[in-house]
C-alpha positions as CSV (number, residue, x, y, z in Angstrom):
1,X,0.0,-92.1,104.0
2,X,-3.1,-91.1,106.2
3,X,-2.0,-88.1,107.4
4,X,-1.1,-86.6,104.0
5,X,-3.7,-87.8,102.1
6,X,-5.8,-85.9,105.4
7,X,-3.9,-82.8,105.1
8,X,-4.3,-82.6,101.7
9,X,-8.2,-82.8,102.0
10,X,-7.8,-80.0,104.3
11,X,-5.7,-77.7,102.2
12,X,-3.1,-75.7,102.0
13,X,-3.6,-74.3,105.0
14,X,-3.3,-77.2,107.4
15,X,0.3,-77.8,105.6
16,X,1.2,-74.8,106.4
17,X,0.4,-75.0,109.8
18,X,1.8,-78.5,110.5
19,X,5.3,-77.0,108.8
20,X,5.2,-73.8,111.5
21,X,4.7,-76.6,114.6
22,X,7.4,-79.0,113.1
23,X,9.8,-76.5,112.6
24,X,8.8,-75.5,116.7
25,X,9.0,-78.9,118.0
26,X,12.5,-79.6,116.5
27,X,13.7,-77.6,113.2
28,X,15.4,-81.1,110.8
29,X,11.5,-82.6,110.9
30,X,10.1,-79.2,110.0
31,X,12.6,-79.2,107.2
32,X,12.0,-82.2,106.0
33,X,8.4,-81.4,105.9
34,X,8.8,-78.1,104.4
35,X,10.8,-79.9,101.5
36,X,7.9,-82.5,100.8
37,X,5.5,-79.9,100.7
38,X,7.3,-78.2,98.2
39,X,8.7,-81.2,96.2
40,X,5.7,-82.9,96.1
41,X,4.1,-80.0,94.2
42,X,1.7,-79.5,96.8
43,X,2.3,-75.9,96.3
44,X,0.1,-75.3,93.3
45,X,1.7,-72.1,92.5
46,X,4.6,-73.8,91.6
47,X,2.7,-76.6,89.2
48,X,2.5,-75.9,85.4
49,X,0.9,-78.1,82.9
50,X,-1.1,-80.5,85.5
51,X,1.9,-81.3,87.6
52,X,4.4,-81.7,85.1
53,X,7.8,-82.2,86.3
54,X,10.2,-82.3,83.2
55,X,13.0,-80.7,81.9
56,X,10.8,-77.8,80.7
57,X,9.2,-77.6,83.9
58,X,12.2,-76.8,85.8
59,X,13.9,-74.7,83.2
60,X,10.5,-72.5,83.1
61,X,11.2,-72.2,87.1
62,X,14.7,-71.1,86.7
63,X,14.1,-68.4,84.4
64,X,11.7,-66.6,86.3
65,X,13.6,-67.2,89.1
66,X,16.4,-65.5,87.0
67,X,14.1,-63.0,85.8
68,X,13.0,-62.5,89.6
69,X,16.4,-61.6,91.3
70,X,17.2,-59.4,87.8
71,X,14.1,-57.3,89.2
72,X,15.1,-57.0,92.7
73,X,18.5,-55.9,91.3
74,X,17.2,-53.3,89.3
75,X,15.0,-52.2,92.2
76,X,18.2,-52.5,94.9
77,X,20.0,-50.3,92.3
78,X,17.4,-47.6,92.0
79,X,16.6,-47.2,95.5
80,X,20.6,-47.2,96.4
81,X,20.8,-44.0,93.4
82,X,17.6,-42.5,94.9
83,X,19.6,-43.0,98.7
84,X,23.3,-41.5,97.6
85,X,24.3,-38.5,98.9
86,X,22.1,-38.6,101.7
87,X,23.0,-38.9,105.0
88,X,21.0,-40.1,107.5
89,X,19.1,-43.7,108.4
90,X,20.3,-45.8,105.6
91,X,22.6,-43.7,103.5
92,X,25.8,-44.4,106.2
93,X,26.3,-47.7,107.8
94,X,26.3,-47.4,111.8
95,X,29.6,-46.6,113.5
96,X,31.2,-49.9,114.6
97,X,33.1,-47.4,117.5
98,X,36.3,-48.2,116.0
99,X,37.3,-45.3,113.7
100,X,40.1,-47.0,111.7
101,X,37.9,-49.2,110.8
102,X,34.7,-47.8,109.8
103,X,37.3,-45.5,107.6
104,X,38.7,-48.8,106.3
105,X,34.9,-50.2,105.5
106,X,34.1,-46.7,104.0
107,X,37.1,-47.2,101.8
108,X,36.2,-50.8,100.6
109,X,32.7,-49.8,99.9
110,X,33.4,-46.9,97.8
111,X,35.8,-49.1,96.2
112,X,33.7,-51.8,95.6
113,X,30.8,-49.7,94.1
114,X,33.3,-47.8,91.7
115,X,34.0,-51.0,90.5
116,X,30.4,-52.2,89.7
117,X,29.8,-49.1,88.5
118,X,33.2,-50.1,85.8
119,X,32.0,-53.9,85.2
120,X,28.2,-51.7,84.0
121,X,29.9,-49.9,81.9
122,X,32.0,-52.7,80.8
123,X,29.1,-54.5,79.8
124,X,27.3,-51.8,78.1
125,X,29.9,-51.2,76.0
126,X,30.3,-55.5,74.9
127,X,26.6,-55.2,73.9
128,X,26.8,-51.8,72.1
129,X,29.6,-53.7,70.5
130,X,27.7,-56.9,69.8
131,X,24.8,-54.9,68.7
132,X,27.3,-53.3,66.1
133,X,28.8,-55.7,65.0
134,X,25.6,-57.4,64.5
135,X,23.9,-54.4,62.4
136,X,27.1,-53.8,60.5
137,X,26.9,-57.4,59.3
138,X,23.2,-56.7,58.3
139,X,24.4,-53.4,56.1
140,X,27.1,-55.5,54.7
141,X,24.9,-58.3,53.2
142,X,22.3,-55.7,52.1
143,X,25.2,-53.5,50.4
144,X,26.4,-57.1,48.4
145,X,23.2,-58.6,47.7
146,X,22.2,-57.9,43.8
147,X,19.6,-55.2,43.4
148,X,17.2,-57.0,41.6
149,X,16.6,-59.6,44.8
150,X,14.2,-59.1,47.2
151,X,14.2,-58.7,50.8
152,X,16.1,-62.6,51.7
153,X,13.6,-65.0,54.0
154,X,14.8,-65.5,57.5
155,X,15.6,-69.3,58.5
């Protein structure tokens, strides 16, 4: 393993560009490549802990990666509020030249957003619930436990 041990010596940078000309000179090798580099945890950004690779390792990636697209959504959401109601470069889709049909996409759009904006509510109202339910149980303990007890230690 010359080469890598060579590219490695040279950094980053020399991975990156021997991706790029792969993926030029025929696209499977540069994604083989591509997938090396990255499995390999060559990509330090991506290495935790000196390189470890366990369970915790990838569960840590996944939830920022979760945590990631749950930011993007919010930020999708707000700019779609911040774009409603006007008309203009982003707030209709083109005209496809077929009437019937961008009246027909129209439709299902508006149809589809009413019903995110439903399954938001929908979930809004199971955690107000949960949240409820949850502090109602707290009340209820505190209403039955005997005056002369203290505050109970948490497990």
């Amino acid at each position: 393993m010359a080469i890598v041990e060579k590219l490695d010596e040279l950094g980053k940078p020399a991975w990156i560009g021997l991706i790029i000309l792969s993926f030029f000179a025929w696209w499977p090798l540069g994604l083989v490549i591509l997938l090396f580099f990255l499995g390999s945890g060559r990509m330090s950004c991506w290495r935790y802990g000196g390189g470890h690779h366990g369970r915790g390792h990838w569960e840590h990636h996944v939830n920022r990666w979760h945590a990631k697209m749950e930011r993007m959504q919010e930020k999708m959401d707000h700019m779609r509020s911040k774009m409603e109601g006007r008309a203009g470069w982003w707030g209709t889709p083109p005209s496809s030249g077929n009437r019937a049909f961008d009246e027909y996409r129209a439709d299902t759009l508006r149809r589809l957003e009413e019903e995110q904006r439903e399954f938001k509510e929908f979930l809004q109202r199971l955690r107000f619930a949960k949240d409820r339910a949850e502090f109602d149980q707290f009340m209820a303990e505190r209403r039955n436990r005997p005056p002369d007890e203290g505050p109970q230690p948490q497990a």
